[in-house]
Backbone as a printed PyTorch tensor [residue, N CA C, xyz], in Angstrom:
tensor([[[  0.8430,  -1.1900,   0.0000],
         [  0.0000,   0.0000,   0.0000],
         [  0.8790,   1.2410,   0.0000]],

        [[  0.1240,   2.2380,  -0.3490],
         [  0.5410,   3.8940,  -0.7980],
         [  1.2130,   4.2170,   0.3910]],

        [[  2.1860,   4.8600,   1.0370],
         [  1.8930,   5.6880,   2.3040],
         [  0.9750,   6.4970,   2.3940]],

        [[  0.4070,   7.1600,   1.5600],
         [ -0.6720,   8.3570,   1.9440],
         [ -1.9020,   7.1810,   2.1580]],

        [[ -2.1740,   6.1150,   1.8560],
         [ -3.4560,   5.2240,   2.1120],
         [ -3.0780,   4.9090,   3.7520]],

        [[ -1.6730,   4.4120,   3.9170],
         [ -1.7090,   4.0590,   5.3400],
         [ -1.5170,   5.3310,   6.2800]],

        [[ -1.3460,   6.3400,   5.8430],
         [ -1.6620,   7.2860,   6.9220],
         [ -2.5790,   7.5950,   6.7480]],

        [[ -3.8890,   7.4330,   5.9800],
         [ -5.3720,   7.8180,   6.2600],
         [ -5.9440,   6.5500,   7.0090]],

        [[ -5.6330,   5.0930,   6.6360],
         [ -5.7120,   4.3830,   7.7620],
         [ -5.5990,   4.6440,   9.4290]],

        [[ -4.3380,   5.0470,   9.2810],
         [ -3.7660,   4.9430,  10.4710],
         [ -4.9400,   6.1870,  11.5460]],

        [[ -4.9980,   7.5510,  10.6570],
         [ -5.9090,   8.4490,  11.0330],
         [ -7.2590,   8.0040,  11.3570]],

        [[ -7.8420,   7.6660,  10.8290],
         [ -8.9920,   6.5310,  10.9990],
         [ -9.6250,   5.8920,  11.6510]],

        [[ -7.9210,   4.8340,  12.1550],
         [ -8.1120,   3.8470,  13.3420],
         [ -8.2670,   4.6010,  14.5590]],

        [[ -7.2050,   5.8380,  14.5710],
         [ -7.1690,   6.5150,  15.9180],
         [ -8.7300,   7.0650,  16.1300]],

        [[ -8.9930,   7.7950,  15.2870],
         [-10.3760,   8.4470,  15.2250],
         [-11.7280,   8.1680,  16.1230]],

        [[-11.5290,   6.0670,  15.5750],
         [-12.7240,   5.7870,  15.8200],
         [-12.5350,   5.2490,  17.9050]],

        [[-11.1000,   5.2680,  17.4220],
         [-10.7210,   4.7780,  19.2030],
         [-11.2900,   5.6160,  19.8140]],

        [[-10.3830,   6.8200,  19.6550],
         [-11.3000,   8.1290,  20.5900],
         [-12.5020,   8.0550,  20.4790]],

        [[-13.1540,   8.1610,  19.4030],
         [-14.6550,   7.9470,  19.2880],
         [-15.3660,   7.0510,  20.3960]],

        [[-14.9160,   6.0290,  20.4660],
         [-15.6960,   4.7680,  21.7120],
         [-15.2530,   5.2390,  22.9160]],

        [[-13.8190,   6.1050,  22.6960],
         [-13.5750,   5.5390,  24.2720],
         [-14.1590,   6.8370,  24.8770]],

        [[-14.5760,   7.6370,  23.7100],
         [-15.4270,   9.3280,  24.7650],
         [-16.6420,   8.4680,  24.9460]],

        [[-17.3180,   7.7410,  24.3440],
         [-18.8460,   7.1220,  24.2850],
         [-18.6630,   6.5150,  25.2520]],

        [[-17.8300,   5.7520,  25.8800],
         [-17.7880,   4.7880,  26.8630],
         [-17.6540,   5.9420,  28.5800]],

        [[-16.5600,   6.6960,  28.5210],
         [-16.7840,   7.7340,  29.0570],
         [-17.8010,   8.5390,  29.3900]],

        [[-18.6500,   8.8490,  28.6230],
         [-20.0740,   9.9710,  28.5160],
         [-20.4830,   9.0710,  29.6110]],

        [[-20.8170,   7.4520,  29.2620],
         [-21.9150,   6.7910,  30.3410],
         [-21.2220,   6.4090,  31.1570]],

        [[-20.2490,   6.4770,  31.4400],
         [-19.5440,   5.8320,  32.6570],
         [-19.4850,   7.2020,  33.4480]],

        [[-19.2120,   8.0900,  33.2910],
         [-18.9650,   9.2000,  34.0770],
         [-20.2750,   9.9880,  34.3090]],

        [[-21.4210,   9.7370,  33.8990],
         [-22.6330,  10.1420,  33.7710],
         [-23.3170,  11.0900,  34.9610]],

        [[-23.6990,  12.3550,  34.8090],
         [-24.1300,  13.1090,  36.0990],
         [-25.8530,  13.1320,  36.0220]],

        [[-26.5750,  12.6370,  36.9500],
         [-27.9000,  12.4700,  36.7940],
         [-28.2830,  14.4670,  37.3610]],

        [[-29.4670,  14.5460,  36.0360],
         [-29.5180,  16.0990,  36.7420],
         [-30.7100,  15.7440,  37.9320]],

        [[-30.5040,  16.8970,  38.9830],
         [-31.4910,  17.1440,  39.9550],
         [-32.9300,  17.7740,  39.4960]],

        [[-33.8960,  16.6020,  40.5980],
         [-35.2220,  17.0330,  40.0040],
         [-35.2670,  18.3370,  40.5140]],

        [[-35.3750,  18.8640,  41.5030],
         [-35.6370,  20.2850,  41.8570],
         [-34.9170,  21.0410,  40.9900]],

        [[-33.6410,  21.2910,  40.4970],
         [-33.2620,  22.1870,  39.8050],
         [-33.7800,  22.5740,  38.8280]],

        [[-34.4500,  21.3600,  37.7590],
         [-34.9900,  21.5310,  36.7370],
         [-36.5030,  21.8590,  36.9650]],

        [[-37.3220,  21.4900,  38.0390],
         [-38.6920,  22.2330,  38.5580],
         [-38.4620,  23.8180,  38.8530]],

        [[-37.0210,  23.6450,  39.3350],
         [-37.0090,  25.4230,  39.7490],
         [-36.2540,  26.1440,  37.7350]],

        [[-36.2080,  25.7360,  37.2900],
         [-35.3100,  26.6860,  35.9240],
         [-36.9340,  26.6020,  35.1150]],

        [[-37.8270,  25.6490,  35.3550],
         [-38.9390,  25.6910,  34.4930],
         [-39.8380,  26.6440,  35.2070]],

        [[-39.4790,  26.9970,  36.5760],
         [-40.3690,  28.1480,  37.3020],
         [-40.0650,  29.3680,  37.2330]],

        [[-39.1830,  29.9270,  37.1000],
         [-38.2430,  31.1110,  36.9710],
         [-38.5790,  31.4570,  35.1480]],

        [[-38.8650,  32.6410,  35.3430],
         [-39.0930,  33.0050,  33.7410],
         [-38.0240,  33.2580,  32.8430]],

        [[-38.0910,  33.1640,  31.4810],
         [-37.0660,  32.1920,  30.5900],
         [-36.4200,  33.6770,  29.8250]],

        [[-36.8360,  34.5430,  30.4000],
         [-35.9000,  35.8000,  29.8090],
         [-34.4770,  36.5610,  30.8160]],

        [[-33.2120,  35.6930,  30.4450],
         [-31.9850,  35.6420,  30.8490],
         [-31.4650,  36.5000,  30.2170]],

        [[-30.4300,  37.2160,  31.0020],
         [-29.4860,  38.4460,  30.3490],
         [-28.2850,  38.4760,  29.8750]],

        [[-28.2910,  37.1740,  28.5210],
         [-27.0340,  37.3800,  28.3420],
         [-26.5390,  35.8870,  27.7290]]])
């Protein structure tokens, strides 16, 4: 093979690693939101400054 084919390989492979290993991350590290917080941001009126 080309070198320019195996360095788009190679780019690729890394890519999809990171790819799983943030996905695996997201749910492993997962922060459940609080019910009150979100009862209180839906009570508070939605015109923010900024």
């Amino acid at each position: 093979m080309s070198t320019v084919v195996m360095a788009i390989l190679a780019v690729t492979v890394i890519g999809v690693i990171c790819a799983v290993m943030l996905a695996v991350a997201s749910k492993v590290m997962a922060v459940k939101t609080d019910e009150k917080a979100a009862e209180l941001r839906e009570a508070l009126p939605g015109a923010n400054c900024g």
